[in-house]
N, C-alpha and C positions, 0 to 999 in steps of 0.2 A: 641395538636391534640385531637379531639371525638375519642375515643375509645368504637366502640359499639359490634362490632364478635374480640374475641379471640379464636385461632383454638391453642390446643396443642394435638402433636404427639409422639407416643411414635415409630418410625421407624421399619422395622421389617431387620432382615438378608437378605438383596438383593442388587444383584448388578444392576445395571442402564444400559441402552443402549442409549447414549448419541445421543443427537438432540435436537429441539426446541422444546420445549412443548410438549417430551414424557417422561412421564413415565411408560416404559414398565418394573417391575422387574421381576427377576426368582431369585429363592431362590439358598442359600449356603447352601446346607441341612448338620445340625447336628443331636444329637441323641434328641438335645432340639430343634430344631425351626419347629419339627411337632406335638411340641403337645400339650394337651388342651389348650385355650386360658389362662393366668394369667397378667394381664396386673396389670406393675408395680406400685406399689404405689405410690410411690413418682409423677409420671406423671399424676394419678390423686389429688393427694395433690396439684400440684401449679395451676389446674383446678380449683380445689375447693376453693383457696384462694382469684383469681383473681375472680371469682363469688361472696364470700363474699362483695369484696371492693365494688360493684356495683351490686344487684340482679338482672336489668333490662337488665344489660349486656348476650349478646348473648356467653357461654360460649362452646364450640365442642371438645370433648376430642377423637382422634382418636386412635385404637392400630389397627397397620397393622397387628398384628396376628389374626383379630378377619375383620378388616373390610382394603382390601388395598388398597391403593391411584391408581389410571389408572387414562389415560389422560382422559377416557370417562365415570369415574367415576362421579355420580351425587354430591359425596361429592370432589370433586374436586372443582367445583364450587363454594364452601362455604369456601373451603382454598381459595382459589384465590380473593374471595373477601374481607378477613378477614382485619382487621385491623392492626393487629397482629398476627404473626404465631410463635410457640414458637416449638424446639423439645428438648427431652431429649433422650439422646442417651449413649451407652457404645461403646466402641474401636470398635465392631465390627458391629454396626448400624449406627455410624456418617457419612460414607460416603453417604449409603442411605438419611441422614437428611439432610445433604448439597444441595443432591441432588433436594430433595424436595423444600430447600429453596432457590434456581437457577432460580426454574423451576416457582415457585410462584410470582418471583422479573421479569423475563419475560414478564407476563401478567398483575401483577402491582406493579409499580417502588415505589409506596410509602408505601408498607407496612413494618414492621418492622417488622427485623425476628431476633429473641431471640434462644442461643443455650446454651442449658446447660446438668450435666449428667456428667457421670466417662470421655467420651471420651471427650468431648469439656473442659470439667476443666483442662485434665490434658495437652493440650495445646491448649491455646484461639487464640495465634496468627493464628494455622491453624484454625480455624472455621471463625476466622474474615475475612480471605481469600479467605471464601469456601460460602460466601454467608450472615454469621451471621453477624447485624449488632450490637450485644450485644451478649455477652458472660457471663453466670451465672455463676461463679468459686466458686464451693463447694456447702454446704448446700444454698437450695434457696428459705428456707421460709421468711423470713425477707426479702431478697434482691429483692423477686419477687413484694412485697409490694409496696416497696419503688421506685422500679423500676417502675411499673404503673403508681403509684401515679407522678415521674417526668416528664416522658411522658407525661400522659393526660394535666399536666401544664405546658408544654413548660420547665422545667425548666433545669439546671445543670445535665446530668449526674453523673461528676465527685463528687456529693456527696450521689453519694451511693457506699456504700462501697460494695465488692468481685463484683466487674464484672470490663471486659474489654470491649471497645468500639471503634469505628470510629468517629475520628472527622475529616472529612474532607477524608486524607489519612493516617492520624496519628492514630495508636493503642497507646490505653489509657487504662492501668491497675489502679484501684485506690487500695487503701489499704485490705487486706482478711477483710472478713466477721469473727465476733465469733460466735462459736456453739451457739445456742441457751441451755441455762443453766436450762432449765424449760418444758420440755418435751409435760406438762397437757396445754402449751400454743399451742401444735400443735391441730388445730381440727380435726375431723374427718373425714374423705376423702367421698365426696359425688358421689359413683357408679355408680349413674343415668345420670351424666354429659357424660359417654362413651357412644361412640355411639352402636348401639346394645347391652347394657353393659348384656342383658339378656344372652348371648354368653360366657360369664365371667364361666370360669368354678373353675376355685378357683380364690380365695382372701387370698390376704396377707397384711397381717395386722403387723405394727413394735411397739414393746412398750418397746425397750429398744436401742442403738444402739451403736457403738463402738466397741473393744474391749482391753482389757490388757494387753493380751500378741502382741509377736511381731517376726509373723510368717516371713523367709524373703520374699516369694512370694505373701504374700498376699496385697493387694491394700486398706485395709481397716483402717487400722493403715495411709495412705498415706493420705486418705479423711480425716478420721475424728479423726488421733493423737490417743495414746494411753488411751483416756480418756473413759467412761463407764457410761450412763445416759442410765434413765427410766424412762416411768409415773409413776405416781404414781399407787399401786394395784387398788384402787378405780378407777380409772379413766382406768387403762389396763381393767378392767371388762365389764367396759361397753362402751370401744370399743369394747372386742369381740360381745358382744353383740350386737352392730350398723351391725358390721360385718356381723354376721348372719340373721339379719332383711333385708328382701327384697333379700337376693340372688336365687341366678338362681332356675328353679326348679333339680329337681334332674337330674343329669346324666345317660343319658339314661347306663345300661346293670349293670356299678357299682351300681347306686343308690343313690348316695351319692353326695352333695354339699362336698366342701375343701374351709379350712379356714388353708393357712398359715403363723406361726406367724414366719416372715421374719426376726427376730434377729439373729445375727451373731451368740451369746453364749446366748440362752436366759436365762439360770441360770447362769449367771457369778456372779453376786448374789443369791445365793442360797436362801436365807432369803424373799427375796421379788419374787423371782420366785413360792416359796412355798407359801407366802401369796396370788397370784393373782391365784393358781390354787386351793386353799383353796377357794376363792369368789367364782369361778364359777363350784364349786362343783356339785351346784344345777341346772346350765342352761340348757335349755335343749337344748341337742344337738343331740338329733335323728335327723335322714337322715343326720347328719355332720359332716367330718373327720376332726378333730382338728390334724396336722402337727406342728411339731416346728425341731429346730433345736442346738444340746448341742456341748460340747467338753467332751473327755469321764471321765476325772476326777467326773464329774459329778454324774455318776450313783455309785459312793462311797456312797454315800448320801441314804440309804436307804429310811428315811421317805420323801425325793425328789421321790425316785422313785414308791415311792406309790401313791404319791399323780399324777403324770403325769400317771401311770397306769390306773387311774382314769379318764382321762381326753385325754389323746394323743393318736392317733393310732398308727403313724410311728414319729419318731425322724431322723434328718440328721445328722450325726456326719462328720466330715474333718480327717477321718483315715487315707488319704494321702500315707501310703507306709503300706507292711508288713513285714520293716525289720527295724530294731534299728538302719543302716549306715544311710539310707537314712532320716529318722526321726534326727536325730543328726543334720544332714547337713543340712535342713534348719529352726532351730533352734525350731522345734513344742513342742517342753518341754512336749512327752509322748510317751511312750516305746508299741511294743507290746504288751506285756501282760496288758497295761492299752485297749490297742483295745480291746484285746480276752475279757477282764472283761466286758468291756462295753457291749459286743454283745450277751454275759453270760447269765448278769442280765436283759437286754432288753427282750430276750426270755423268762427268767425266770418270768419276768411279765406280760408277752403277749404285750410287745410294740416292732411294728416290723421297721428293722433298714432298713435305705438307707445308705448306706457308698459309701464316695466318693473319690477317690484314683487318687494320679497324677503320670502320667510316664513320666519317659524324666529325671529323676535325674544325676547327672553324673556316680554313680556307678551301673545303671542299662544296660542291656543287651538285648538282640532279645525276649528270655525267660519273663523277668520282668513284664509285661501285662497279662500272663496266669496266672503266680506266685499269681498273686493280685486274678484273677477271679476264682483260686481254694480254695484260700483263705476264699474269701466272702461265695464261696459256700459250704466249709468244716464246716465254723463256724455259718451259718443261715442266712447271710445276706440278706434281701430282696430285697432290688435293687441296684443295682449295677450301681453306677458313675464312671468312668472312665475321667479323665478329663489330658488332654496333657498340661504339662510343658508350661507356655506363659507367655511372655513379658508384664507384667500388666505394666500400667505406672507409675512412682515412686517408685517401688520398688526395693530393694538391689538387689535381684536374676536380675531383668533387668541389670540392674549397671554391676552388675558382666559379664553376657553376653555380652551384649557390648560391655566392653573394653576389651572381649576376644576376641573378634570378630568372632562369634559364632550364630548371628543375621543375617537371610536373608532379603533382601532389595527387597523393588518393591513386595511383598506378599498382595494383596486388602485388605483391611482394614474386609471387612463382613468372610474375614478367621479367624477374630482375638476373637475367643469362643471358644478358650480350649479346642480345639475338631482337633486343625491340628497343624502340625510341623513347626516350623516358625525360629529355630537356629540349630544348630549342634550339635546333642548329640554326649558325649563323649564315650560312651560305645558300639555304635551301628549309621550306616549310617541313618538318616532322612527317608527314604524310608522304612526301618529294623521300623525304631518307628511307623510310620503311620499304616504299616499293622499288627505290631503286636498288636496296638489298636484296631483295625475293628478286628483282629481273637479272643481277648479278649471277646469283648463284644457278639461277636454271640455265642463263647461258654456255657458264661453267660446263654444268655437269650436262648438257645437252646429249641424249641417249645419241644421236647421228655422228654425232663428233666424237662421243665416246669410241660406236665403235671403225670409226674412221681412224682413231688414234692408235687402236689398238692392230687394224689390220697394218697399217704403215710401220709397227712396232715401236712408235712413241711412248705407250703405256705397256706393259704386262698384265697377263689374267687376274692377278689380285686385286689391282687398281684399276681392271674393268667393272668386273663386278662389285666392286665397292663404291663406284663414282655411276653407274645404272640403280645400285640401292638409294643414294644416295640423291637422283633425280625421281624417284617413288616417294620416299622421303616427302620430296617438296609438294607435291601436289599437296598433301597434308596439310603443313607448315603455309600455303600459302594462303590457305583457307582461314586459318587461325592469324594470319599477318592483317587481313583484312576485315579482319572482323576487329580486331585492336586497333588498325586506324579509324574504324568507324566509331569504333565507341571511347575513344582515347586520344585519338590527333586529330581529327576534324574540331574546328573552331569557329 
């Protein structure tokens, strides 16, 4: 087949309103899906590879947070005519992308629609049901290659490896995909392929990926195994640098372009962490918040945290609970007191923390949500994440739910962001967890205390204005919190 429009989509949180060739969405509102555009890397990564293989090739990368698909959209059009329509999606975007690719097979039968990403990987059968007629399973830089490349010449699917497929009516998994072993071989993601990419209000940038340890709820060990790759310093440098060339202008009221380096553990090497923020010593990153995200052993590491004092403004750490039961139980290999240290030394060198903390443990209670949000606030924390116990696919903590049977059925997939109740906690009714995460986070970001924090100089103007957005936000989110207990936790 000519392959000349490649359209890929990065899906936003929405649910559909089924019919012919509508798509009308309305959003699942979380405390993330309002806000500034960040459109995933990885979805402009396989944009910018399929442009490589062919430059003349017409390449459309769309992110519905930034530009969304309507029936009467004029980039509808260009989907619909595409050659190929690709989406990447996570658990709780896939139905959306299905969506899309339904509604694109409608108005024409012969395009090929490509589905890849956390949700369609971690079951292809469903996506091959849902519309996809290929399935990317896992990493999809090599695979998206080879995939093109068979396509455009007619040839064998079945010899490229990590994807499933339709033949006929038969589903065809061939053999996984390996990691790629060589990092310096991914290039660097071309921004200008997004549509309005000028709308991009951070970038995230990955120069290492994996991790070591082997949290049980985490999804990330499930993708990419216990294993632990990086560019090389040289080459992390001068991505950030690409990075930084040609993004948005400034943010309106903050000021500031965001560049987030989207590693799971960015110093999981500490040695090469240090060498890359040794290069870029010298870059110059006025008007830019450089973000990353550690584990808190980390900030042990004194001459590490000098050298990110230098360079970072906020750090994310995965503090996850603030109590020693709950950290135990799903095996995160770090005590409170390695949190308090972490959030210590962060202050002590002016690099301000986001901690992000999960409820829903089994030894947690009604109480347990406020617990965390006085916590964050006794100790400096700057923003405060809150994320709900969930069902990631492949991992132990699912396992375990499951065959407790503890897991609610029929719950839409655009619920599935770690932001709503989806099994049975054991310490407290479903209904008890939802609102005691909506009463958490408003006390959090409570506008009087916000700017009580900020006159006292606890907070600075970034993280005022971002934790006052941030309590607008909720009003939203709270409306939609209780309308999902109503129709999905009451029993």
């Amino acid at each position: 087949m000519k392959i000349e429009r490649v359209v890929v989509i990065n899906p936003r949180r929405f649910s559909t309103i089924p019919g012919p060739n509508v798509l009308k969405p309305k959003p699942a509102l979380s405390q993330f899906s309002a806000r500034e555009p960040m459109t995933p890397e990885g979805v402009v990564m396989i944009g910018t590879i399929i442009k490589k293989l062919n430059e003349q090739r017409d390449i459309i990368i769309i992110d519905e947070a930034i530009t969304p698909l309507y029936a009467n959209s004029p980039l509808w059009k260009k989907v619909s005519q595409a050659d190929i329509v690709c989406i990447s999606a996570m658990t709780c975007t896939e139905s959306r992308g299905y969506d899309i690719l339904r509604q694109v097979k409608l108005i024409n039968p012969k395009v090929i629609c490509v589905a890849g990403g956390f949700g369609p990987s971690s079951q292809p059968e469903k996506a091959l049901s849902n519309g996809a007629d290929v399935v990317v399973i896992g990493e999809g830089i090599i695979t998206i290659e080879q995939l093109i490349e068979k396509l455009e010449n007619g040839k064998d699917l079945g010899e490229v490896n990590g994807i499933a497929y339709l033949s006929g009516n038969e589903a065809i998994k061939t053999p996984p995909r390996k990691l790629i072993e060589n990092l310096d071989n991914m290039p660097f993601v071309n921004w200008e392929l997004v549509e309005h990419y000028e709308r991009i209000q951070a970038r995230t940038l990955t120069m290492s990926r994996g991790c070591p340890y082997d949290c049980d709820f985490c999804s990330v060990t499930c993708f990419y195994g216990r294993t632990y790759q990086h560019r090389s310093a040289e080459n992390a440098e001068r991505y950030i640098k690409h990075g930084i060339n040609g993004h948005r202008r400034d943010i309106p009221i903050v000021g500031k372009k965001v560049l987030f380096i989207g590693d799971d553990n960015f110093a999981a090497n500490p040695n090469w962490a240090g060498e890359v923020l040794e290069r870029i010593k010298y870059v110059d990153l006025s008007g830019v918040v450089l973000n990353a995200q550690l584990r808190v052993e980390s900030c042990r590491d004194s001459n590490l945290m000098k050298l990110l004092a230098q360079r970072i403004k906020l750090l994310f750490f995965g503090f996850e609970a603030c109590d020693n039961e709950s950290l135990k139980s799903v095996n995160k290999k770090q005590s409170v007191d390695d949190v308090i240290f972490a959030i210590e030394e962060c202050n002590r060198f002016g690099i301000g923390v986001a901690g992000m903390f999960i409820l829903g443990f089994d030894n947690h209670n009604p109480e347990s949500a406020m617990e965390m949000a006085k916590f964050a606030l006794k100790h400096g924390v700057r923003f405060f994440v809150l994320f709900i116990r969930s069902p990631l696919p492949g991992t132990r903590d699912t396992a375990f739910l499951a065959n407790s049977g503890r897991l609610y059925k029929n719950i839409p997939d655009y619920y599935r962001d770690c932001q709503y109740a989806m099994f049975k906690p054991a310490g407290m009714t479903a209904a008890q967890l939802q609102m005691s995460h909506t009463e958490a986070i408003r006390y959090f970001y409570n506008p009087v205390r916000v700017i009580k924090d900020r006159i006292s100089g606890r907070i600075d103007n970034d993280a005022a204005i971002y934790r006052l957005a941030g309590n607008f936000y909720l009003n939203e989110q709270a409306k939609v919190a209780d309308k999902y207990i109503n129709q999905y936790l009451l029993e």
